[in-house]
VOPAGU-2260 file (C-alpha; in pm, 1 decimal, decimal comma):
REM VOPAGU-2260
SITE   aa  ch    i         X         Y         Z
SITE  UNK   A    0    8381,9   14733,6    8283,7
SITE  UNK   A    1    8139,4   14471,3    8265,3
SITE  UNK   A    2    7777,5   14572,0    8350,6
SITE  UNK   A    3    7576,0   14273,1    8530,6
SITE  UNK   A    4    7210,2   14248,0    8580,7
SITE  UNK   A    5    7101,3   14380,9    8933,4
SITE  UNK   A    6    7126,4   14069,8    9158,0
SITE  UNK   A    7    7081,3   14056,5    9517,7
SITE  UNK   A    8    7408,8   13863,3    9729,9
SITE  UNK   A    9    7323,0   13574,3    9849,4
SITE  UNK   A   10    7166,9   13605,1   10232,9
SITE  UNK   A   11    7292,4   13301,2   10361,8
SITE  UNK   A   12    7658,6   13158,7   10170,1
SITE  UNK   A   13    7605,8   12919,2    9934,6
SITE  UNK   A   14    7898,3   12680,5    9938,6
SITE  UNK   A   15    8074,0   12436,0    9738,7
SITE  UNK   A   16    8008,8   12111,3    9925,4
SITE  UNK   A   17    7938,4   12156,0   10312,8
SITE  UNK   A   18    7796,0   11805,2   10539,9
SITE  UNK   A   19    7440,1   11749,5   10537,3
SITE  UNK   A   20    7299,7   11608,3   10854,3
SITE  UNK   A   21    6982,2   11452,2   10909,7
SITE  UNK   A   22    6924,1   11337,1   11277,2
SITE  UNK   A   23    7024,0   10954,9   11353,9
SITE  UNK   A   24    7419,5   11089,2   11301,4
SITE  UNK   A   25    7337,0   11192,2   11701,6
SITE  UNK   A   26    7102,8   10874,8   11813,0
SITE  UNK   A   27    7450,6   10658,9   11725,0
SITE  UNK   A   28    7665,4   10907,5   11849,6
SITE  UNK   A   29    7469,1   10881,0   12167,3
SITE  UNK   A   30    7564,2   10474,7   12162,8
SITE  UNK   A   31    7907,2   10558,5   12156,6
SITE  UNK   A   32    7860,9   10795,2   12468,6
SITE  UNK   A   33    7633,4   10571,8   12663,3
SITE  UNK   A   34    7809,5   10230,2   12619,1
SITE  UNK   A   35    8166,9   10433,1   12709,9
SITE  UNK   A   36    8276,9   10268,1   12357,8
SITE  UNK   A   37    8440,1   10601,6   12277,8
SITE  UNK   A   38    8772,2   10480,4   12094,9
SITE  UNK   A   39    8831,8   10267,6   11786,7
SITE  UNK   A   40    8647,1    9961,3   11866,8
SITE  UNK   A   41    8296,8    9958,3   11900,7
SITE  UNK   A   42    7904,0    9858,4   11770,9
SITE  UNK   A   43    7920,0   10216,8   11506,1
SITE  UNK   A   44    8284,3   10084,2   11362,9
SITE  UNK   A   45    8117,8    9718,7   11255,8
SITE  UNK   A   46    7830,6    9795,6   11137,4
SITE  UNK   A   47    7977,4   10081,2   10934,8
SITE  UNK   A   48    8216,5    9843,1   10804,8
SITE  UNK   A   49    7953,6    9586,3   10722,3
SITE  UNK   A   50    7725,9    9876,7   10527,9
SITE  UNK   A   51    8047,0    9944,8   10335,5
SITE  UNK   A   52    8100,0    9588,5   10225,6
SITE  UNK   A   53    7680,9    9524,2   10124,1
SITE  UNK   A   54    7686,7    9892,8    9969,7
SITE  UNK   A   55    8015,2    9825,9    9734,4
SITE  UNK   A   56    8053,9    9425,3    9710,9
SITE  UNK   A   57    8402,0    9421,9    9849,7
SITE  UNK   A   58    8441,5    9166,5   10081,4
SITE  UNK   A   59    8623,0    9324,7   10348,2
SITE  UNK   A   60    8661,5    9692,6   10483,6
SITE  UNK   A   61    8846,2    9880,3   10703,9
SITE  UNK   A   62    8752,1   10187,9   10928,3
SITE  UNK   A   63    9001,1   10383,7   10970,9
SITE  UNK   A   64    9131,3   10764,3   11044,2
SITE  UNK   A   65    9109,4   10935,5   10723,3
SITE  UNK   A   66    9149,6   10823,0   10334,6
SITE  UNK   A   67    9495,3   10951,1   10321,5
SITE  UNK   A   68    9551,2   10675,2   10609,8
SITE  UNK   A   69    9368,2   10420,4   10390,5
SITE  UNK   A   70    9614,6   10521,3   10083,9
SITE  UNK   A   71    9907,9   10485,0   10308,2
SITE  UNK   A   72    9787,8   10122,7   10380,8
SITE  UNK   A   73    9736,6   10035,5   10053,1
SITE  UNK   A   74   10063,6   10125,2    9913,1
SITE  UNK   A   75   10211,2    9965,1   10204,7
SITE  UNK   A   76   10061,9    9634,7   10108,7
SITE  UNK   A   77   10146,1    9699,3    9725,4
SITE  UNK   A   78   10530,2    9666,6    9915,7
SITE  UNK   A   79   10596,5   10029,3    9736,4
SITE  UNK   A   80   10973,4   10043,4    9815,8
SITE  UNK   A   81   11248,6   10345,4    9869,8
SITE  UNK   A   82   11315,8   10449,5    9531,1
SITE  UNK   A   83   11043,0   10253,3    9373,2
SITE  UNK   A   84   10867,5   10453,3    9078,6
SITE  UNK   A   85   10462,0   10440,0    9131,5
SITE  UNK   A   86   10209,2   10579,2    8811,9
SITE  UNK   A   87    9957,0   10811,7    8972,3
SITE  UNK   A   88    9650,6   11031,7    8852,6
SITE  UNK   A   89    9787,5   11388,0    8769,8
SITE  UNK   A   90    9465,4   11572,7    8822,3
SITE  UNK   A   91    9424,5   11534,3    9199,1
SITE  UNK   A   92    9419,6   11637,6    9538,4
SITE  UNK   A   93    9791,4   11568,5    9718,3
SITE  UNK   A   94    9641,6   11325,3    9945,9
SITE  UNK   A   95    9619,0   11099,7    9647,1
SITE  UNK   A   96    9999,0   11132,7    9577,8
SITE  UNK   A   97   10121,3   11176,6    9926,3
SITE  UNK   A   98   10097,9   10808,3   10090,4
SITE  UNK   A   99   10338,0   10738,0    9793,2
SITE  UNK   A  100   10621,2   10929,0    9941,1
SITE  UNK   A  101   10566,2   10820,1   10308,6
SITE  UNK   A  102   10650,6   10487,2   10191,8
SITE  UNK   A  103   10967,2   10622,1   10008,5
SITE  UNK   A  104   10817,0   10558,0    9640,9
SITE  UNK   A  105   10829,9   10808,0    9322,1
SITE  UNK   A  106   10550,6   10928,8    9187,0
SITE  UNK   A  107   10535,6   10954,1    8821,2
SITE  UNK   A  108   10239,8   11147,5    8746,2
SITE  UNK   A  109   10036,0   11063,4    8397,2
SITE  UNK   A  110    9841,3   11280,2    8215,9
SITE  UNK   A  111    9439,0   11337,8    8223,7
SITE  UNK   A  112    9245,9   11263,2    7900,7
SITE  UNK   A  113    8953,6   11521,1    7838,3
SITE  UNK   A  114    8649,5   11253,5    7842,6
SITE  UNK   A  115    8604,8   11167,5    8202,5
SITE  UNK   A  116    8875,1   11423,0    8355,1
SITE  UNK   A  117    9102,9   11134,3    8513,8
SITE  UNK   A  118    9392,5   10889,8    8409,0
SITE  UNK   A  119    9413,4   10874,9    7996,8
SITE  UNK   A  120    9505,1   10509,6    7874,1
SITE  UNK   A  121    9675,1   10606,8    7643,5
SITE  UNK   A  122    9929,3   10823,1    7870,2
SITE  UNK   A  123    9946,4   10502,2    8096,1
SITE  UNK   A  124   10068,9   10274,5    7824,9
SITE  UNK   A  125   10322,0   10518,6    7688,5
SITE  UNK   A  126   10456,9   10553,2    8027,3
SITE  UNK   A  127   10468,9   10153,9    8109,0
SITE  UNK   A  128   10706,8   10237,3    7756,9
SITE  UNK   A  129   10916,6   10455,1    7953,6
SITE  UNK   A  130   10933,7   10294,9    8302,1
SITE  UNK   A  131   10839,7    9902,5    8229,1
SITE  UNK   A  132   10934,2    9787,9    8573,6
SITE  UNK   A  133   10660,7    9963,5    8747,8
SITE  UNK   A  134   10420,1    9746,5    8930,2
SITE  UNK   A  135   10192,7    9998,8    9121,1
SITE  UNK   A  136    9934,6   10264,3    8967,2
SITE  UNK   A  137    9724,8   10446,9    9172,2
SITE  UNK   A  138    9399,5   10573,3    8995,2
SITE  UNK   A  139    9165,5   10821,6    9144,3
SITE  UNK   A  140    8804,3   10928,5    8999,3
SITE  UNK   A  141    8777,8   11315,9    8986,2
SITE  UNK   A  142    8510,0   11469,0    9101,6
SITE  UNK   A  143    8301,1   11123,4    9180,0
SITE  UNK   A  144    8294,7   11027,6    8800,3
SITE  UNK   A  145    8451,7   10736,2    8727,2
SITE  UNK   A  146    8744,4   10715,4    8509,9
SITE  UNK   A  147    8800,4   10441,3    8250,7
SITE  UNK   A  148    8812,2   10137,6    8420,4
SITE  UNK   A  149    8833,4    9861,5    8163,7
SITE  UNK   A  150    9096,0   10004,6    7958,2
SITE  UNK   A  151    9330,3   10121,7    8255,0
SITE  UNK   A  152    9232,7    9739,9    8412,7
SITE  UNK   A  153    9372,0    9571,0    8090,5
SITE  UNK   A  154    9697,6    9802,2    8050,4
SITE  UNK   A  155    9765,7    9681,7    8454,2
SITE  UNK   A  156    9730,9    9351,5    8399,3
SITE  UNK   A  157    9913,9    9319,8    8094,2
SITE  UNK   A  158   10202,3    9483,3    8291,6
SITE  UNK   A  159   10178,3    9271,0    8585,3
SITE  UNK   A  160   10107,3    9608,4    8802,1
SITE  UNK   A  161    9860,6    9638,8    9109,3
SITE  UNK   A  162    9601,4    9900,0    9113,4
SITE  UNK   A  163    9548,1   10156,6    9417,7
SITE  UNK   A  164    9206,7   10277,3    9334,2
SITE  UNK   A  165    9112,1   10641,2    9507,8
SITE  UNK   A  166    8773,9   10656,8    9535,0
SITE  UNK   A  167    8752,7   10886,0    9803,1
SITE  UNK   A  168    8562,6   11143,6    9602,8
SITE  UNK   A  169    8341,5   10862,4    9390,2
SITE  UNK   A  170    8180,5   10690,9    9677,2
SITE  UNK   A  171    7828,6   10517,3    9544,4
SITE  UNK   A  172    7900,1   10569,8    9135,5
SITE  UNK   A  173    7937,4   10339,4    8923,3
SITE  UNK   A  174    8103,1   10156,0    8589,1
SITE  UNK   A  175    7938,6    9913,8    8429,3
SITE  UNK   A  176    7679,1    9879,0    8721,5
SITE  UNK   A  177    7981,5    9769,6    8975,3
SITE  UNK   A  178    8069,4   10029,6    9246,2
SITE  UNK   A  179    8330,9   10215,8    9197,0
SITE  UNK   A  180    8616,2   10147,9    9510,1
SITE  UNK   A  181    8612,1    9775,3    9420,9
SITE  UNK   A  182    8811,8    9778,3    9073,9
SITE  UNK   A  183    9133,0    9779,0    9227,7
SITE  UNK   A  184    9335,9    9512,1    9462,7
SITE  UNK   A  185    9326,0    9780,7    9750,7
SITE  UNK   A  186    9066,7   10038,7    9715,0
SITE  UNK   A  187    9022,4   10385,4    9905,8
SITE  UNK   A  188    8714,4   10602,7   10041,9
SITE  UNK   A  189    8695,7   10899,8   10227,0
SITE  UNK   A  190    8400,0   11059,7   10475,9
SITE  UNK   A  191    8602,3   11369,8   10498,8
SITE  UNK   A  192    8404,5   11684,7   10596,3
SITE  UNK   A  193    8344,7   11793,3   10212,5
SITE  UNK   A  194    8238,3   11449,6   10074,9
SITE  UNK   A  195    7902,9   11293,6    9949,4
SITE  UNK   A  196    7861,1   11147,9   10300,2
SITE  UNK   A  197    8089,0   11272,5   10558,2
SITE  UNK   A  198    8192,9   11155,8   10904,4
SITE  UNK   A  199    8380,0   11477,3   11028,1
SITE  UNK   A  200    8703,6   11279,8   10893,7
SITE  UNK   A  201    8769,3   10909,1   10790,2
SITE  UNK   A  202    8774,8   10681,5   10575,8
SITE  UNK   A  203    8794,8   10318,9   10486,1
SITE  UNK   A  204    9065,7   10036,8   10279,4
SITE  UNK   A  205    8852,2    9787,8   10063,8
SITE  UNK   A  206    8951,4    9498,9    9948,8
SITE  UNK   A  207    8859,2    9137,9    9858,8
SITE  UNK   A  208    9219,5    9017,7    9996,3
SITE  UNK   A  209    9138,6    8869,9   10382,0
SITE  UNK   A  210    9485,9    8857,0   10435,4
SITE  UNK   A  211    9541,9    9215,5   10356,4
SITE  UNK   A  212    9268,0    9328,4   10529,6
SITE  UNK   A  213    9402,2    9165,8   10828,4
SITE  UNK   A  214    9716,9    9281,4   10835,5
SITE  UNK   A  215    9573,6    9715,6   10782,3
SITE  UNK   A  216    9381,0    9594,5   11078,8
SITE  UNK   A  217    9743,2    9501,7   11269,8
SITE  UNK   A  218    9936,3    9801,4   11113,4
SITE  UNK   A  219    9679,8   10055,1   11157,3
SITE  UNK   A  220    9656,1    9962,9   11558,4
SITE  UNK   A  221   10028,8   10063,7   11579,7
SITE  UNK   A  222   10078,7    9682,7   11493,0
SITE  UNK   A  223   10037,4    9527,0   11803,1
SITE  UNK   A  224   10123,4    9129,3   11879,8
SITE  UNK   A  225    9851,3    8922,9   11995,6
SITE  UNK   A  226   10012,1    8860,5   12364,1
SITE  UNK   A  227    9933,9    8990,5   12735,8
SITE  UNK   A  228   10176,2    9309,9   12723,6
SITE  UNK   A  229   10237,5    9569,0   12437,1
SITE  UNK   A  230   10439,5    9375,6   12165,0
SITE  UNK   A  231   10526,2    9541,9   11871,1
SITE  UNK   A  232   10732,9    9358,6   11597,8
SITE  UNK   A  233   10692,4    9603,1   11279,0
SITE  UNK   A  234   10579,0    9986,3   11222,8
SITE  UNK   A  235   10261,8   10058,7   11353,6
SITE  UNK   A  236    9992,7   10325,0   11291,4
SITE  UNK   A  237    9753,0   10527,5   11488,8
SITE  UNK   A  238    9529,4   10531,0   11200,4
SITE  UNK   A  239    9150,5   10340,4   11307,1
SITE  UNK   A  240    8851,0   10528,5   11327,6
SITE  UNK   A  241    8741,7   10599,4   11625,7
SITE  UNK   A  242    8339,1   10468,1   11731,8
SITE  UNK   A  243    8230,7   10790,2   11784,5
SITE  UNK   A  244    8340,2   10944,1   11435,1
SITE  UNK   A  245    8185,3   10562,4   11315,0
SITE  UNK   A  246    7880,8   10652,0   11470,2
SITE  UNK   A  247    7810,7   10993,4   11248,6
SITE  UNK   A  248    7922,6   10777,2   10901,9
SITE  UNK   A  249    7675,2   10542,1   11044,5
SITE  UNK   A  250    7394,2   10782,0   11084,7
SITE  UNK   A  251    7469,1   10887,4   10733,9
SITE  UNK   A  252    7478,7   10614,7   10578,8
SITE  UNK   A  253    7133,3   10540,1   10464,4
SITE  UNK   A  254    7124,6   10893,9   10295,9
SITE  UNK   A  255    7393,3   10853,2   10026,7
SITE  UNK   A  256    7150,6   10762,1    9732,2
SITE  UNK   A  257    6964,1   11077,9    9848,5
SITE  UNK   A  258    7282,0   11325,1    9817,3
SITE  UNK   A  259    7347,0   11141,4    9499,9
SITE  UNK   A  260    6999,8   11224,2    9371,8
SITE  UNK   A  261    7018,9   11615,6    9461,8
SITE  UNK   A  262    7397,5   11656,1    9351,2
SITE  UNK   A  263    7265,6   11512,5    9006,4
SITE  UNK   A  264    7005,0   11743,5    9039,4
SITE  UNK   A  265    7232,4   11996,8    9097,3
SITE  UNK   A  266    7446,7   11927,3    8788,5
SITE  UNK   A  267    7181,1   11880,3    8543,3
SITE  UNK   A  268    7000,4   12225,0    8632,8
SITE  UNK   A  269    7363,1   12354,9    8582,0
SITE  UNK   A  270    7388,4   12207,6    8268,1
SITE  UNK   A  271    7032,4   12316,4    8113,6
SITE  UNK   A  272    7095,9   12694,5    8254,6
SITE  UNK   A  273    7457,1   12698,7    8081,0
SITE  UNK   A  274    7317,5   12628,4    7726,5
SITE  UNK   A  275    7383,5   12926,3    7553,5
SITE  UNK   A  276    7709,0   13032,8    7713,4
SITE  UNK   A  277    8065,8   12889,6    7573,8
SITE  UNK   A  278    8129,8   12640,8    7818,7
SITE  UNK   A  279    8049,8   12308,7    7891,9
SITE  UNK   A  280    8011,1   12102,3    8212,6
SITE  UNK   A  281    8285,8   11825,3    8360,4
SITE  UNK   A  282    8210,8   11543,5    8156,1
SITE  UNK   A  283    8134,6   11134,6    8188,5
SITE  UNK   A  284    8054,5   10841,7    7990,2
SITE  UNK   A  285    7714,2   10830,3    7991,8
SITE  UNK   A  286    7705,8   10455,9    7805,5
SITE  UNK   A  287    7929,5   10308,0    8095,7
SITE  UNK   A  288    7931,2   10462,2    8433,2
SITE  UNK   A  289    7700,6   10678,1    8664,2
SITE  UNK   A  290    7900,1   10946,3    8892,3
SITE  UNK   A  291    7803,4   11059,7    9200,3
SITE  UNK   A  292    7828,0   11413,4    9091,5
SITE  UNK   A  293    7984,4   11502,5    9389,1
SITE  UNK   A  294    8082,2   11890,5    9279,0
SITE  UNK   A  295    7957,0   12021,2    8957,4
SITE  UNK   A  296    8249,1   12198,9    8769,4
SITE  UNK   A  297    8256,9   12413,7    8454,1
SITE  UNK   A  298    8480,7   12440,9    8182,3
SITE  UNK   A  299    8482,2   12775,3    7923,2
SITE  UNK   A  300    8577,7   12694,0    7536,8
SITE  UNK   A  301    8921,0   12819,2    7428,2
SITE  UNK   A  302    8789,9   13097,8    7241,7
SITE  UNK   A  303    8608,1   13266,0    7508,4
SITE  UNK   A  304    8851,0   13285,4    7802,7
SITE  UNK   A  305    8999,2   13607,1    7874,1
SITE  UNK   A  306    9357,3   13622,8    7967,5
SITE  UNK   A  307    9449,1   13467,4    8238,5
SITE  UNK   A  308    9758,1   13437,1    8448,2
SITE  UNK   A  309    9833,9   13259,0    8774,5
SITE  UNK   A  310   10209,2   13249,6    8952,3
SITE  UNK   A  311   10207,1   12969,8    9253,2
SITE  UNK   A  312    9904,1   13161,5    9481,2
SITE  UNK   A  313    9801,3   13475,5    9278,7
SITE  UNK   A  314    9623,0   13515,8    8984,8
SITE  UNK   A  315    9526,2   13868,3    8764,3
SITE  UNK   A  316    9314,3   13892,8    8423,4
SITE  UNK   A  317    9230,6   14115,6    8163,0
SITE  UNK   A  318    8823,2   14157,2    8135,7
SITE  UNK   A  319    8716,9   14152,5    7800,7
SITE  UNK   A  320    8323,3   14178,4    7659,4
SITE  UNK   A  321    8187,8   13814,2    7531,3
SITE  UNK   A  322    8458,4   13652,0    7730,9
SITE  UNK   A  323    8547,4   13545,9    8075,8
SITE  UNK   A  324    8796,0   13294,1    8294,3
SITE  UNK   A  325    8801,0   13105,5    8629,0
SITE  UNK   A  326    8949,5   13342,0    8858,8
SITE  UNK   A  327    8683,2   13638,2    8715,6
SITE  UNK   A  328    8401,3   13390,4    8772,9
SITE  UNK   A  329    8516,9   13318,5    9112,6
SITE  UNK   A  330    8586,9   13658,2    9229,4
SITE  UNK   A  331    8221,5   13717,8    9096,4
SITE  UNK   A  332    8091,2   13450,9    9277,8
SITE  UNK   A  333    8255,6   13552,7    9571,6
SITE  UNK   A  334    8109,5   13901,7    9586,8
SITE  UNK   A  335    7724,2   13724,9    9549,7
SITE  UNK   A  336    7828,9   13525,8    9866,0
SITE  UNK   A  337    7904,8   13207,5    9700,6
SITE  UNK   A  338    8199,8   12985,0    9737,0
SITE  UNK   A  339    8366,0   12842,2    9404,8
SITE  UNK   A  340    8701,0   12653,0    9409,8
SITE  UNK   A  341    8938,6   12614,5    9081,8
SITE  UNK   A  342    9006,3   12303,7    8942,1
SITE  UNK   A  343    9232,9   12050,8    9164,2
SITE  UNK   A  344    9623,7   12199,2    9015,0
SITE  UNK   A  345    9753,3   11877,4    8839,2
SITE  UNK   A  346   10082,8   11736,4    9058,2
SITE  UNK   A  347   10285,1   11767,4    8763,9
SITE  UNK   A  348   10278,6   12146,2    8879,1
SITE  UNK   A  349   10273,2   12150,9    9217,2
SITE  UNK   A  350   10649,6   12281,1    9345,5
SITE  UNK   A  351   10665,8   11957,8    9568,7
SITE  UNK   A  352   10628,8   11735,8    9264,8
SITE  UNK   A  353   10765,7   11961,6    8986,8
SITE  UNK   A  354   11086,9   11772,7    8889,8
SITE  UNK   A  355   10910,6   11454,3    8906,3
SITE  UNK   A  356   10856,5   11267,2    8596,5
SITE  UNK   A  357   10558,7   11315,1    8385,0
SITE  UNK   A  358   10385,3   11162,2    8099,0
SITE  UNK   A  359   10153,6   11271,6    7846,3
SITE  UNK   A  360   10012,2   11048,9    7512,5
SITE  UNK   A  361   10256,9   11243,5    7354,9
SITE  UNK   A  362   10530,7   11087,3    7572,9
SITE  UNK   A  363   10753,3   11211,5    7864,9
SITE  UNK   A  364   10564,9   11587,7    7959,1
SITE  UNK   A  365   10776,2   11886,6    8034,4
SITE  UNK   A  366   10852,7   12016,6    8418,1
SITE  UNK   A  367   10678,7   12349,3    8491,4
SITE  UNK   A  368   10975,4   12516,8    8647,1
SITE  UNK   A  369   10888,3   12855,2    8570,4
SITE  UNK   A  370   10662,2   13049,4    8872,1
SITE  UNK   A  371   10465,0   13191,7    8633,4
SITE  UNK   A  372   10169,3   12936,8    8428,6
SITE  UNK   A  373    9976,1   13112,1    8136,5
SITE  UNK   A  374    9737,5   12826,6    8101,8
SITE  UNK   A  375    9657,6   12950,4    7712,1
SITE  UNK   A  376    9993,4   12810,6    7630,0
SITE  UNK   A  377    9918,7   12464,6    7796,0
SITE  UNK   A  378   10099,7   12192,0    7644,5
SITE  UNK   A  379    9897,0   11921,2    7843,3
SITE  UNK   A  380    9528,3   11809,9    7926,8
SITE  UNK   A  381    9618,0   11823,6    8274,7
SITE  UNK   A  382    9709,3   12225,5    8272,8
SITE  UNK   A  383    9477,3   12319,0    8026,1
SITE  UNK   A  384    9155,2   12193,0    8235,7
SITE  UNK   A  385    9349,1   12343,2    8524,2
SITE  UNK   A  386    9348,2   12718,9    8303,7
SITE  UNK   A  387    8996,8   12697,6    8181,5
SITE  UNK   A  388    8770,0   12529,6    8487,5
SITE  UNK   A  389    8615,2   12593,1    8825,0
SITE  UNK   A  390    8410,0   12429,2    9070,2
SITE  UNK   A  391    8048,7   12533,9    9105,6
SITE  UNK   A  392    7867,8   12574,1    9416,8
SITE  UNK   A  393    7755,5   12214,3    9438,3
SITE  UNK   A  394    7602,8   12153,6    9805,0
SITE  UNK   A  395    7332,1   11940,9    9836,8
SITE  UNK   A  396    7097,2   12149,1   10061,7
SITE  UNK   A  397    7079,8   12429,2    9738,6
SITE  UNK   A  398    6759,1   12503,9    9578,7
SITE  UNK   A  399    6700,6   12460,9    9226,9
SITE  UNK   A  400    6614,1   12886,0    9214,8
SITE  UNK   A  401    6977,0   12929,3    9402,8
SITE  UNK   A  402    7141,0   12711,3    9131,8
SITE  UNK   A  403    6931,2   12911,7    8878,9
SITE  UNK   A  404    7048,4   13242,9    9059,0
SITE  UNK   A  405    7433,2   13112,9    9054,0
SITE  UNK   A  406    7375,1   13053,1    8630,1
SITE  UNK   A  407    7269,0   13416,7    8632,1
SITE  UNK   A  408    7640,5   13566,3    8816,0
SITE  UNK   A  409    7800,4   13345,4    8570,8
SITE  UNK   A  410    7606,2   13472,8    8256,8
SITE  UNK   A  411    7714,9   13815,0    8406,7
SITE  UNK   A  412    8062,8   13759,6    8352,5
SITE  UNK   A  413    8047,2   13686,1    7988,7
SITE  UNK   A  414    7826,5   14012,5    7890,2
């Protein structure tokens, strides 16, 4: 058995990436209440819109329920079809993937490259190889750091495919000095509960496409006709924000650079307390973009992770002296009263999407049919990230000596 310095639990959890509120949230709120603009039209909903568009440079947003709702519309207006392969980020959360399958589409997942933790280029092209008659990719940027823009931009265009760009978690980073959200031809953000600024729920469809815009406007209003009575022509959705929810993104708004400042903060007092121990820290390129750092994630050198093993929602380990792995870490963390999260579990294994295809540089990647994974046999960048990293406490209201205090648990596990 391991034997850990003598640290006290933390008093109050310390979680991995709760809202941050700061007072005006309630003042527009209020609006909403007082005006009886309590549904999805409303002073909060334009104005929120209008920050979105000076903040990125799109030219027209969206408010709307959620950024799974905003996905939905986008690959809607990329006319995804039944049966219709679609390219999509492997290492992601489902509601990246899912809009894909509402609209009857296939999702062919491709394979993460170990520099910036999202969509590798060079996957992408070999998979254009495989499927050439794709015309949609949808790109998300993990963690808030974008991915690599310019090179999965060219491979699009070359092959006459749109990009869906997921920038739900990236809100306010940047590539090449342009926001991220903006790269693609319909672009996605989130205000979910968890996110750098947070609504309660919601999220937003950007785009520079009036047309487009207009018609998520229709659809997302359960696509009602412009006449006297209830005329509906196509499928609708129930998916706008409401004002009130509006009114809390609102209220948050002018704090975003500010939670980017203290999540950075965050990251790089992660990063200077993790020198000496074998592992390094989710990684960007430092020459071309600027994340967000939305969560702070860590990721422990082949040679020191203990054995690990994971079937679909249980994991065990062997403890070993000098070495460690995610699921002790967390379980560590857990015990000091602070909340950890593995790494997002790439879609290529996830039992919904398990037969789907798959591509790595390599090619076309194998299924993961079996139940159980032993990550130290990973065969892709996707599961190996997935077998060897976690997600740090990163919330934005932490102190620099609870960071520090999290580094110590961590050192722990590797004595």
């Amino acid at each position: 058995m391991k034997i850990k310095k003598e640290i006290i639990p933390f008093q109050k959890k310390i979680y991995l990436s709760s809202p941050t509120m700061h007072g005006p949230e309630l003042e527009y709120i209020k609006i909403a209440y007082e005006t009886n603009w309590m549904s999805t039209v409303g002073e909060n909903i334009n104005e929120v819109e209008k920050a979105v568009c000076q903040k990125t440079g799109c030219k027209y947003a969206v408010a709307l329920s959620s950024g799974t709702a905003a996905i939905h519309m986008a690959v809607k207006l990329a006319g995804v079809k039944p049966g219709e392969k679609v390219f999509c980020s492997d290492m992601t959360f489902d509601a990246t993937v899912n809009p894909v399958v509402y609209e009857g589409g296939e999702p062919i997942f491709i394979d993460t490259e170990y520099d910036t933790w999202n969509m590798d280029p060079v996957a992408l092209e070999k998979a254009f190889e495989l499927y050439p008659d794709v015309k949609t990719v949808v790109i998300a940027h993990l963690y808030g750091t974008p991915g690599k823009i310019d090179e999965l931009q060219e491979i699009c265009s070359r092959h006459g495919a749109v990009i869906i760009e997921d920038a739900a978690e990236s809100l306010g980073a940047t590539y090449k000095g342009k926001q991220t959200g903006t790269f693609g031809t319909y672009n996605c953000i989130s205000f979910n509960g968890n996110k750098i600024i947070t609504g309660s729920s919601g999220g937003m469809l950007l785009t520079d496409d009036k047309e487009a815009a207009e018609k998520v406007r229709k659809w997302s209003t359960q696509s009602r006709e412009n006449a006297p009575w209830y005329q509906h022509e196509e499928l609708g959705y129930n998916y706008r924000m409401s004002n009130v929810i509006a009114g809390i993104v609102r209220g948050q708004f002018p704090y975003l650079e500010e939670h980017i400042a203290q999540k950075k903060a965050i990251y790089e007092r992660y990063k200077e307390g993790f020198r000496n121990l074998p592992v390094t820290m989710n990684p960007y390129d430092k020459e071309n973009s600027e994340p967000n750092f939305w969560l702070s994630c860590l990721l422990i050198e082949p040679e020191a992770m203990c054995r690990q093993v994971r079937s679909e929602q249980e994991a065990i380990y062997i403890s070993e002296p000098g070495k460690s792995c995610p699921t002790e870490i967390l379980e560590t963390l857990a015990k000091y009263n602070a909340e950890g999260r593995p790494i997002w579990k790439p879609m290529h294994m996830q039992p919904i999407y398990r037969m789907n295809g798959f591509v790595t540089r390599d090619g076309n990647g194998r299924g993961r049919s079996n139940a159980y994974i032993d990550e130290a046999t990973a065969a892709d960048v996707g599961t190996d990230i997935f077998g060897r990293g976690l997600c740090l406490p990163s919330d934005n209201k932490m102190t620099l000596e609870q960071v520090d205090k999290i580094c110590e648990i961590i050192k722990g596990c590797f004595e």
